[in-house]
Each structure stands twice: as C-alpha cells, then as structure tokens.
C-alpha positions in Angstrom: -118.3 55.2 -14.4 -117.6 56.3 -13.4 -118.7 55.6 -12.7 -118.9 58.0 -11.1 -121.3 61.0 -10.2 -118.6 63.8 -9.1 -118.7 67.2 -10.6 -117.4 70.2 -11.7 -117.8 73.1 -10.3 -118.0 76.7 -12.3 -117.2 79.8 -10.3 -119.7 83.0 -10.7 -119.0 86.3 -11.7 -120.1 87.6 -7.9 -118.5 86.4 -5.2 -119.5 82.9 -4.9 -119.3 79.7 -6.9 -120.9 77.1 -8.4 -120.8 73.3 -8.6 -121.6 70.8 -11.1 -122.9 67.5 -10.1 -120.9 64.4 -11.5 -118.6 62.0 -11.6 -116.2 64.0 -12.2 -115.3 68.1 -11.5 -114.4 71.7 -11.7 -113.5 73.8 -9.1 -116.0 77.1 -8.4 -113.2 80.1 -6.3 -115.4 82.6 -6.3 -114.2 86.1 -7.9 -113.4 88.8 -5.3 -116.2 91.5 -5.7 -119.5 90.1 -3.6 -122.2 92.5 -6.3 -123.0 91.3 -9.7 -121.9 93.4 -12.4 -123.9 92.2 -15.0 -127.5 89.6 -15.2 -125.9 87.2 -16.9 -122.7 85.6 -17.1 -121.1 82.2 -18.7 -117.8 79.6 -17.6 -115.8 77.4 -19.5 -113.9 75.3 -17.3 -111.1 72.1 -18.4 -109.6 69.8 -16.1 -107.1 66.9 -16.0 -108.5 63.6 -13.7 -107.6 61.0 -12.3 -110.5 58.1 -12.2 -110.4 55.0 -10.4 -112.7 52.1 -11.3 -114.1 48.9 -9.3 -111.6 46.2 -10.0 -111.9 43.8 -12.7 -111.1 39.6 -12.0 -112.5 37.8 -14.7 -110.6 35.2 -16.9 -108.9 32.2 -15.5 -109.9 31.1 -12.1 -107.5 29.4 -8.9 -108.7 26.5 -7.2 -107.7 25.1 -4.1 -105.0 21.4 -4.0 -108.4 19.4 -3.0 -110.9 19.0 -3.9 -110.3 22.0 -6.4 -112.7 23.8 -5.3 -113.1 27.8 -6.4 -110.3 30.3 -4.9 -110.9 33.2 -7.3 -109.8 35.0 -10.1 -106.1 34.1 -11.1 -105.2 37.9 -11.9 -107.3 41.1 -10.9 -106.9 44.1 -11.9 -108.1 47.8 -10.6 -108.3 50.1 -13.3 -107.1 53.6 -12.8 -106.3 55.8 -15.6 -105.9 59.7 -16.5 -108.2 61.6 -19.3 -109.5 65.7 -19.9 -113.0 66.8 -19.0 -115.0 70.0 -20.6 -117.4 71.6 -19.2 -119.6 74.9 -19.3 -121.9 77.0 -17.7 -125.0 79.8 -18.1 -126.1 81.6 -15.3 -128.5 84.6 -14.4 -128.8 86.8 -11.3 -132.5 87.1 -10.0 -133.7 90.9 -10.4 -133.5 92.9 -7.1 -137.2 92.5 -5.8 -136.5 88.3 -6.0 -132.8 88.0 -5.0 -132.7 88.0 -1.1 -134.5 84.9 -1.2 -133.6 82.0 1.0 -130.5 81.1 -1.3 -129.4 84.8 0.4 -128.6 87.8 -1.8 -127.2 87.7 -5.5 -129.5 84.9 -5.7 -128.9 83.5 -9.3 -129.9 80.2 -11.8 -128.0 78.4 -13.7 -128.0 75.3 -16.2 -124.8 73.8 -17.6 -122.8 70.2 -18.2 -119.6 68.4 -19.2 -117.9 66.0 -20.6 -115.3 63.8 -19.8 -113.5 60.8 -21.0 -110.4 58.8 -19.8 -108.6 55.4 -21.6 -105.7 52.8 -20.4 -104.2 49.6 -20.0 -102.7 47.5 -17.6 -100.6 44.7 -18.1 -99.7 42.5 -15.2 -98.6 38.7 -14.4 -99.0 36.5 -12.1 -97.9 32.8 -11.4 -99.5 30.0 -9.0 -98.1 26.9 -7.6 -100.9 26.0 -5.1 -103.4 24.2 -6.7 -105.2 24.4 -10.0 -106.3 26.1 -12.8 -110.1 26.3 -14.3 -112.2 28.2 -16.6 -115.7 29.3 -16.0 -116.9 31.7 -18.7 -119.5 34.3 -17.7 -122.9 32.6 -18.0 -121.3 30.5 -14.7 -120.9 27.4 -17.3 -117.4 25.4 -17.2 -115.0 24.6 -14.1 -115.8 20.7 -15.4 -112.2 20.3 -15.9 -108.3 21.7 -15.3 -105.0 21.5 -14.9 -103.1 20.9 -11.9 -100.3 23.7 -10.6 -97.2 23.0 -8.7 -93.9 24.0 -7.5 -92.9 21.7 -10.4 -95.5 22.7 -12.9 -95.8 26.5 -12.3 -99.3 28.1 -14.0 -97.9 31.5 -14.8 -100.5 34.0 -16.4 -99.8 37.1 -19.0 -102.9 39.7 -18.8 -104.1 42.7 -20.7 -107.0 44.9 -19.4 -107.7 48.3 -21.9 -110.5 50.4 -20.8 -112.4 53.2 -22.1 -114.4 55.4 -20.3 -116.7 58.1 -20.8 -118.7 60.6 -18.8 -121.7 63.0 -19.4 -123.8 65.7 -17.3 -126.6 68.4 -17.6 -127.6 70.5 -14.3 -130.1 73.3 -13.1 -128.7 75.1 -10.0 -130.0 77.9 -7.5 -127.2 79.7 -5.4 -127.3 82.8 -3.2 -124.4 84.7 -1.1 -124.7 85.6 2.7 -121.6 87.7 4.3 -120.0 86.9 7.4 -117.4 89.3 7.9 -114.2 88.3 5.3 -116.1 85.3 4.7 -119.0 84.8 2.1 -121.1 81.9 2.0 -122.9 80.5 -0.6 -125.3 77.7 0.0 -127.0 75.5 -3.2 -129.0 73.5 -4.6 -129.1 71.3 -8.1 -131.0 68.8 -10.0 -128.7 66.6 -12.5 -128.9 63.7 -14.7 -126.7 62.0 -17.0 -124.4 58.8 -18.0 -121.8 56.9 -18.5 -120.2 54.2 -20.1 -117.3 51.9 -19.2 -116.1 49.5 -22.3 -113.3 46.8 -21.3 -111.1 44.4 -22.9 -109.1 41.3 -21.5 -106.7 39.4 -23.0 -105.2 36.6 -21.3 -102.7 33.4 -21.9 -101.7 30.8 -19.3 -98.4 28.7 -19.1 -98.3 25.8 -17.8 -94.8 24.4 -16.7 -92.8 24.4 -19.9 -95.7 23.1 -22.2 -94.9 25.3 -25.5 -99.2 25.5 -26.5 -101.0 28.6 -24.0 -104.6 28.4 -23.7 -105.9 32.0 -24.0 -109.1 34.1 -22.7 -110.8 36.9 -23.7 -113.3 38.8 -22.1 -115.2 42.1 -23.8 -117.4 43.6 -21.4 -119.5 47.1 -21.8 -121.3 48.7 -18.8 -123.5 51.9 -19.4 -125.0 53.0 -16.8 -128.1 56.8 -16.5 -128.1 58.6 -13.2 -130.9 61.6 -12.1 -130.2 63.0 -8.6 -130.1 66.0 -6.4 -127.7 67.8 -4.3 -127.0 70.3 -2.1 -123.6 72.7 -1.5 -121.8 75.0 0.6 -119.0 77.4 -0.9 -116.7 79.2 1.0 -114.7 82.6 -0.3 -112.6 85.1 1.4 -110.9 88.0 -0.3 -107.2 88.1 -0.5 -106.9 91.3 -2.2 -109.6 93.4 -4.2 -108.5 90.8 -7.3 -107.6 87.6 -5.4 -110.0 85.5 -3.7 -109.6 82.0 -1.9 -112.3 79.3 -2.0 -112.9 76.0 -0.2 -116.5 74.2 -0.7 -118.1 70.8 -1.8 -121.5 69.5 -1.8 -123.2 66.1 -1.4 -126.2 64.3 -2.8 -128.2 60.9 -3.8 -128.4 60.0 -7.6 -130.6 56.9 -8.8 -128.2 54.8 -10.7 -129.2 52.6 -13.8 -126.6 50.1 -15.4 -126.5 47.4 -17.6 -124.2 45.1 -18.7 -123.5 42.8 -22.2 -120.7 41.3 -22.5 -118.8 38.2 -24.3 -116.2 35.8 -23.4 -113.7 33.3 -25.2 -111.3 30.4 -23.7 -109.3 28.5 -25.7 -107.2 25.5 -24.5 -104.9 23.7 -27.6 -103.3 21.5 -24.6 -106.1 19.5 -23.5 -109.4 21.5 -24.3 -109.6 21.0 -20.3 -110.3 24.9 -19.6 -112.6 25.9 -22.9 -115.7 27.7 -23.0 -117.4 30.4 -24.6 -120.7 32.2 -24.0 -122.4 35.9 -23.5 -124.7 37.4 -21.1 -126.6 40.6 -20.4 -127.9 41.8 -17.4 -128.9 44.9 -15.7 -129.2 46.5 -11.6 -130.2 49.5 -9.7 -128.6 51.6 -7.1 -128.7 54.6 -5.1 -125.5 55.8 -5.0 -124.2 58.8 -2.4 -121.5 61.1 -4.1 -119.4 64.2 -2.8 -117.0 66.3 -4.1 -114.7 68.3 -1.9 -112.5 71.4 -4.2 -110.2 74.3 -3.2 -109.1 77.0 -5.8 -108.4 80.7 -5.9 -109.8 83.3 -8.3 -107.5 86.2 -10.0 -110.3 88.9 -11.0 -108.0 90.7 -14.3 -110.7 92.5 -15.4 -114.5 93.8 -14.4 -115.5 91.1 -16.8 -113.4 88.8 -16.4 -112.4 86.0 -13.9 -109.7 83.2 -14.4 -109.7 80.7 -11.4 -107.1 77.4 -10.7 -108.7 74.9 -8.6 -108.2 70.9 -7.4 -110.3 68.2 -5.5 -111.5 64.7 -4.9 -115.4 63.3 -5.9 -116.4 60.3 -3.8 -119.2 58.0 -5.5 -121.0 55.2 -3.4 -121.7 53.3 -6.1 -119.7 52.9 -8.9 -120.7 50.2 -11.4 -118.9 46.9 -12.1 -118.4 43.7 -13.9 -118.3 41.1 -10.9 -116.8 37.8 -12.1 -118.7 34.4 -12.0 -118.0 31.8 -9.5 -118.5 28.5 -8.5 -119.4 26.0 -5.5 -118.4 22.1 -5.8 -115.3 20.8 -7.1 -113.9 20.8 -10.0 -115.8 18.9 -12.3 -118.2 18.2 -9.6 -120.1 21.7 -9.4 -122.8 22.2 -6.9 -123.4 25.9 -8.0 -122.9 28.3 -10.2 -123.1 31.8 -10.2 -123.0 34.2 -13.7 -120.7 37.4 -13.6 -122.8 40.3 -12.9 -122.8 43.8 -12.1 -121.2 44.8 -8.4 -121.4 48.6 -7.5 -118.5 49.8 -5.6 -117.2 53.3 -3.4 -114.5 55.1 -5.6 -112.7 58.2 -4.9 -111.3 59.9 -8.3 -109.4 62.9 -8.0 -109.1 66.4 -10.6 -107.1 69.7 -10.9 -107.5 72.3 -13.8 -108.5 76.2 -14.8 -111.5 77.9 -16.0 -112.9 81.7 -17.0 -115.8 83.3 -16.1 -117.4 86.2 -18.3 -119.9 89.1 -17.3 -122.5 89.7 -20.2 -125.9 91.6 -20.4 -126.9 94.8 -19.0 -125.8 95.9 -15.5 -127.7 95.3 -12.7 -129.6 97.9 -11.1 
C-alpha cells in the first residue's frame, strides 16, 4: 500500500524544500541562495524504493497433535520488494506585500504528485511434523477434515507469493523560510489525497510423506485502498558553499484510509479430498493511519536556474492494509467458530534514495 502514505519531497528554487505526502518519497535539499529568483518554478524528481508490506499467511493451515485444533498458517510470507517512483512539482512564490506571512518569508504554493509502482515474488518452504494439516478457504468454511503429520509422515509445503503494487498522490502545499544564522528553516503545511492498490497471488502444493498426488491452493487477493489527509513539515538547510547546500527535514500527518478487499481461493486435494474447498469474499474497513517520512540530501546549485539535488530516507505508515487469513475455533471437524479472512492494517517502514532538478521560470521577483 502501501500501503503506504509516505512522500516525496521536491526541493524549491529558494532555499528551502518541499515535501510530498505519501507512501512513498523524494528528498527536498534546498538550493543554496535563501531569495527567489524567479515566481514560479517546477521539479521533477525519480527515486528507487524499497517497500515493505503486512505479511501474508493464507493457504494451508497447522493444527495442533489433539484435538487438531487451529495453530496457523503453514507458511507466511512478508512481502518486500523494490520498484521506481515519478514524481513532479509546480510552485509559486507569494508577491512581496503577502510573503512574510506566518509560513515566514519567500512564502510560496504549490500543487504536485507521483507515482510509484513496485512487483516481486517470494518462494519459500516449509515442512511440519507436529500435528496436522487442514484447509479453510476464506469465507472461514472447511477445517472438516485433514491429514495427520509426523516425524514419519512429514507435511512439507512449496509456496509462491507474486505481488504487485502500485501507488498514487496529488498535494497542495504552503511553505515559508525563516533564517537562523547558517541555518534556514522552513516550516509547512499540505493537504493530500490519493490510492493504492496491492494485487497478490499464492500458489501452493503440500507433500505428504512420500504420497506421489500434492493437493494444491491458490489464493488471488486484490486490496485497493483511497487516503485524504494533512500534514505538517519542518526542513532544515545550511549552506556549504555559495552552490552546495545540506538538508535534513521530515514531516508527519493523519490520512483517513479506505480499503477493500475481493478476493478468491482454490484447494484441491486428489489424495483424499480431505483438505478441498473453494469460495470468494469481499469486504471492506476504515482506518486512520499516522505516517512520517524522515529524508536527508544535499543540493549542487549549477546554474541561477537550475538546481540538481541527491537525497535518501525512510516513510513510516500506521496503517498499512492487509489480507488477514481466516481461522478457526473447535477441532478439526468439530468447529466451534469460524472466522473469514479480512483486512488487518499494519505499521510499515519502507525506505527510498534517488535525484531530482529544480527549474526557475517566470519573471523575476521584485
């Protein structure tokens, strides 16, 4: 999700920089000089992440030696995979008579977005000896029957989990500067919105002892989720040279999260049909997620006009969305409840690194 709200952060052409406000970032070193040269000016930034998703357990379930009762998924995983993100930025610097404003001076609006996207697959196995093996398929129907595992008749499991992921944002931003000595500070605020969607794939196969036949699950789950939020920020820059500034800043902020979730699932047992079952369910939940981002960067100022920056950090989300497996109470083929797989929102930490430009356009300001 990303879900995730994290963001990316654009630098300005004055002295300080800006963030974004999502999942995932940008970093905002401010360029060296602290007086606009110019009312407007625009940023491109690219990045390469890291994201890290709430794990994901469903498939083939444990149970305990007696009386079988639920011990959990047989094989989680916890997705984490690398992809690009793209964003940009349009900003304009408040005329004279409106720019020391509370924001500070240079006091300037902005609107821009990204997008990001990221894809993988993990392959894993896993063998138990302790107990048993059930199915229950998402609706919470199944775990009627199983079969037994052992140190003689190991239950050894073959898993395949692909992901894709995908990530959007839009923004509106005020900033200002204030100098304190070598230092300049620039405080923020923004209103975002935007979403994201998580698509996911299992494949599954379980051997028991030496029996030849596997039974097999699949699982296809897709979780989009909308955010709106606000957030505030604090960038700090100080001058290196007249052409090289350092910067070190973050913000934090609440969104309103909005997910759903469909999904489908498959077991398939040509041993004994003991662990078959299909069925599909769709479901949504709300949140209110807290997210952060935290960036460092420095700013080479090559021309008036022009400002390339480096820059790397971490955004933290509260929240992220989900798939939370089913589960059972009772024994094995004596179930006393049952509970459907259903969205879970989880705190992930994702982390970013990349380059943008900044350019000056317009007519100078007075």
């Amino acid at each position: 999700m990303k879900n995730l709200l994290l963001g990316l952060v654009f630098s300005t052409c004055a002295s300080a920089a800006t963030a974004a406000d999502a999942p995932t970032p940008v970093y905002k070193a401010p360029p060296p000089n602290a007086a606009p040269t110019s009312d407007w000016y625009v940023s491109f930034d690219g990045a390469w992440q890291r994201v890290n998703l709430p794990d994901y357990g469903l498939g083939f379930r444990r149970v305990t030696v007696s009386p079988f009762t639920d011990a959990g998924p047989f094989q989680k995983f916890r997705p984490s995979f690398d992809g690009p993100l793209f964003g940009g930025t349009l900003g304009y610097f408040l005329p004279p008579a409106l720019s020391n404003t509370l924001f500070g001076s240079n006091s300037r609006l902005e609107i821009g977005g990204y997008y990001s996207r990221a894809s993988g697959s993990a392959s894993g196995t896993a063998a138990y000896t302790g107990g048993g093996v059930a199915t229950q398929t998402l609706n919470g129907a199944g775990a009627n029957g199983g079969w037994v595992c052992s140190p003689t008749q190991i239950c050894t499991t073959n898993s395949n989990l692909s992901t894709k992921y995908s990530d959007w944002r839009l923004y509106g931003r005020i900033a200002g500067d204030y100098r304190f000595g070598a230092i300049l500070a620039t405080p923020s605020f923004a209103v975002f919105g935007g979403a994201t969607r998580t698509d996911q794939t299992l494949a599954q196969d379980i051997q028991i002892a030496q029996v030849p036949a596997h039974p097999t699950y699949g699982a296809s789950t897709s979780l989009p989720s909308t955010d709106v939020g606000a957030r505030v920020g604090l960038d700090l820059t100080v001058d290196v040279t007249p052409a090289v500034a350092l910067g070190l800043g973050g913000w934090g902020g609440f969104a309103r999260r909005y997910a759903s979730l469909s999904a489908t699932d498959l077991a398939v047992d040509p041993i004994g049909n003991l662990i078959a079952g299909a069925s599909a369910i769709s479901n949504s939940a709300s949140a209110t997620a807290f997210v952060g981002n935290a960036e460092a960067g420095v700013a080479f100022k090559w021309f008036p006009a022009l400002t390339v920056r480096g820059f790397a950090g971490l955004n933290y989300d509260s929240k992220v969305p989900g798939v939370a497996s089913s589960s059972f109470i009772g024994g094995v083929g004596g179930v006393t409840s049952r509970t459907p797989a259903s969205i879970s929102f989880n705190a992930e930490t994702s982390y970013f690194a990349g380059a943008g430009v900044t350019w000056t356009l317009g007519s100078a300001t007075p």
